[in-house]
C-alpha positions in Angstrom: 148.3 -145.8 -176.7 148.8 -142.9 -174.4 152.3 -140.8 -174.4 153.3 -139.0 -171.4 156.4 -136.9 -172.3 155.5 -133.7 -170.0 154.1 -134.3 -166.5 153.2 -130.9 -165.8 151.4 -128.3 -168.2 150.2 -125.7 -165.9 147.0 -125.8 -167.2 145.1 -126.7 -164.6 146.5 -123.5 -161.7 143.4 -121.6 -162.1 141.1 -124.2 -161.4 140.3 -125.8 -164.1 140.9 -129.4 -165.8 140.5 -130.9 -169.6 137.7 -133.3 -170.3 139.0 -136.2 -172.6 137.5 -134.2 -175.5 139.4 -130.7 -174.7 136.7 -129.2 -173.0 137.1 -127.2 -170.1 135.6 -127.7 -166.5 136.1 -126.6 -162.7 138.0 -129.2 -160.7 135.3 -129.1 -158.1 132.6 -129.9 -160.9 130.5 -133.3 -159.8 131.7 -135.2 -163.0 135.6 -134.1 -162.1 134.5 -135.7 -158.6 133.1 -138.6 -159.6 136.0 -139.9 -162.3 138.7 -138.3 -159.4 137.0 -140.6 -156.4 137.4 -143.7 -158.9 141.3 -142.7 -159.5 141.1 -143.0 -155.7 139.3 -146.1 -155.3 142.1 -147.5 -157.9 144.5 -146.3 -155.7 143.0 -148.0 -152.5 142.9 -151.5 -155.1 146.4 -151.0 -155.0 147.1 -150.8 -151.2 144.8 -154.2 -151.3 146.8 -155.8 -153.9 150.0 -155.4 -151.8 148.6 -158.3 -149.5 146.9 -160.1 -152.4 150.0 -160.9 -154.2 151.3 -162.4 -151.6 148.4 -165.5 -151.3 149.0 -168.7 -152.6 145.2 -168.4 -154.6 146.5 -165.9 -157.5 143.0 -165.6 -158.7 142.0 -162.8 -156.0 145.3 -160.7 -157.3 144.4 -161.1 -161.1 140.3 -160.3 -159.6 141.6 -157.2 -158.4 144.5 -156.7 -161.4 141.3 -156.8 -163.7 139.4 -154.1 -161.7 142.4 -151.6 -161.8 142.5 -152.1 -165.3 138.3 -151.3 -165.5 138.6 -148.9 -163.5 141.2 -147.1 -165.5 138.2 -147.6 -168.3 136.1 -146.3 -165.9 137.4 -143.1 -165.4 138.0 -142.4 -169.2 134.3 -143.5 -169.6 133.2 -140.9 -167.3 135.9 -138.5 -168.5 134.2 -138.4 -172.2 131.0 -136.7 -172.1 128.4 -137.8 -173.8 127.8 -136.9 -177.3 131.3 -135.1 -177.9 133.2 -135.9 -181.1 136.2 -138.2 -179.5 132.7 -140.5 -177.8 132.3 -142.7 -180.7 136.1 -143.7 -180.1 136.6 -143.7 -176.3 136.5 -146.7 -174.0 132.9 -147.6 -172.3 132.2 -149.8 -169.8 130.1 -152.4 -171.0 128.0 -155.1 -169.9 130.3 -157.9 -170.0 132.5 -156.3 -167.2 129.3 -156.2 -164.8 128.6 -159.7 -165.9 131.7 -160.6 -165.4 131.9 -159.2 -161.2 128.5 -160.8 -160.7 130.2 -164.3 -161.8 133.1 -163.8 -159.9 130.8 -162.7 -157.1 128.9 -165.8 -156.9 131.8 -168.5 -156.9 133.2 -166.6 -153.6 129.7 -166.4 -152.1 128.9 -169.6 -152.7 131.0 -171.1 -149.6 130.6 -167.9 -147.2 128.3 -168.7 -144.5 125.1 -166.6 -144.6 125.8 -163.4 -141.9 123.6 -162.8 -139.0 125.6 -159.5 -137.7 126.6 -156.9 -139.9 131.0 -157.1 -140.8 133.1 -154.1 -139.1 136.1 -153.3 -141.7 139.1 -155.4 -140.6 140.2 -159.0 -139.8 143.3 -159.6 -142.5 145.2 -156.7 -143.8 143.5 -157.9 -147.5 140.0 -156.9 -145.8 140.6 -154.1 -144.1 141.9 -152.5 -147.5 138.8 -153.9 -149.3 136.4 -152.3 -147.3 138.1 -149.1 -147.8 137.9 -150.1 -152.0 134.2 -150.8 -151.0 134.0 -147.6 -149.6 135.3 -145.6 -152.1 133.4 -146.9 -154.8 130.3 -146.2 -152.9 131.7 -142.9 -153.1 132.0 -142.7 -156.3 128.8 -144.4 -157.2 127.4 -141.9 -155.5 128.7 -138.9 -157.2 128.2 -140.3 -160.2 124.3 -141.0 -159.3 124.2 -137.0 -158.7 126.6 -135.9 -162.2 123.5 -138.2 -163.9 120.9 -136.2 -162.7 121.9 -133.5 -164.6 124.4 -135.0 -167.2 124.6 -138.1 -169.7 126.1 -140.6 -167.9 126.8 -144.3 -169.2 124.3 -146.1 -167.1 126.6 -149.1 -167.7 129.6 -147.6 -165.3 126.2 -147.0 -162.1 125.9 -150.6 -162.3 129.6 -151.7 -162.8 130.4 -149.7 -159.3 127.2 -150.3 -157.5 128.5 -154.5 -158.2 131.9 -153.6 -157.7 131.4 -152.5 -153.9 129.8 -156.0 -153.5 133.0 -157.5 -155.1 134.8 -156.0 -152.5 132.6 -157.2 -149.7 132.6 -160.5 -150.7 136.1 -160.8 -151.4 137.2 -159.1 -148.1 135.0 -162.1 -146.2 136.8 -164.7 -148.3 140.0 -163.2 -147.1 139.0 -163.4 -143.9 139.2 -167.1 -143.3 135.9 -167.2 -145.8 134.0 -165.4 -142.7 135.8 -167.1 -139.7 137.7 -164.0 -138.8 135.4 -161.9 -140.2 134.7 -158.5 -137.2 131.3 -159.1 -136.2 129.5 -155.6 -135.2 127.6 -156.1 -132.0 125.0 -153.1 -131.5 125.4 -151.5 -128.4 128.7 -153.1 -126.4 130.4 -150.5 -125.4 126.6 -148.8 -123.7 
């Protein structure tokens, strides 16, 4: 259980932040990045859930409650290096969360037409935040794609984003009238 009882410790005014296991890094260092862009992409599942709450179908709020939760996991995944003393006892993503988005995945593709144009971001407020989260976790997937190249990474977090920004896709097309008011990109109209 975590205990906030001080907000602010000061120890991060010259520049520098606490790993989970004490160590000490720049805030600009590409693992700081990567676990900072998936507080942001947790943020932007909040801004999303503000119009999900509000549909009759509470499944797509408790899809997107879960993913706060993960992501949450996520970040204190990515926050633990590898190999440190506290890695045996911190949270990992594991496969069942991946399995899990590729399930849900597939029972909101299944009644989504097949697209013939690619989707601009937008139609229902719900969508135009979930392309943002989709976004942002390509963001993040990205960074964290780099901090592997030159640090142990669990590969198990890569995958959970890389599905996680098709999550959001999907679901923002659901939200859209399951694709009927989906914003059709159409190369070249404004030439």
């Amino acid at each position: 259980m975590v205990k906030l009882t001080k907000i602010y410790t000061r120890g991060g005014d010259k520049g520098q932040t606490s790993l989970s296991d004490g160590s000490r890094q720049p805030k600009y260092a590409p693992r700081i990045e990567a676990y900072g862009t998936i507080d942001e992409a947790n943020s932007a599942y909040g801004l999303a859930r503000l119009h999900t709450a509000k549909l009759k179908q509470g499944q797509y709020d408790d899809m997107l409650s879960r993913i706060q939760n993960d992501l949450f996991d996520a970040g204190a995944d990515v926050s633990t290096p590898a190999g440190s003393v506290k890695a045996e006892y911190e949270l990992r993503i594991i496969d069942s969360q991946v399995v899990r988005l590729e399930q849900e995945i597939d029972q909101m593709n299944a009644d989504l037409a097949p697209l013939n144009s690619f989707i601009l971001p937008g139609g229902s407020a719900a969508a135009a935040y979930l392309h943002l989260c989709r976004t942002i976790v390509r963001r993040a997937e990205r960074l964290l794609v780099q901090t592997a190249e030159n640090e142990e990474i669990n590969p198990v977090v890569i995958r959970y984003l890389n599905r996680l920004s098709d999550h959001a896709f999907v679901m923002s097309r659901v939200l859209n009238n399951n694709g009927a008011d989906d914003v059709l990109w159409v190369p070249g109209a404004n030439r």
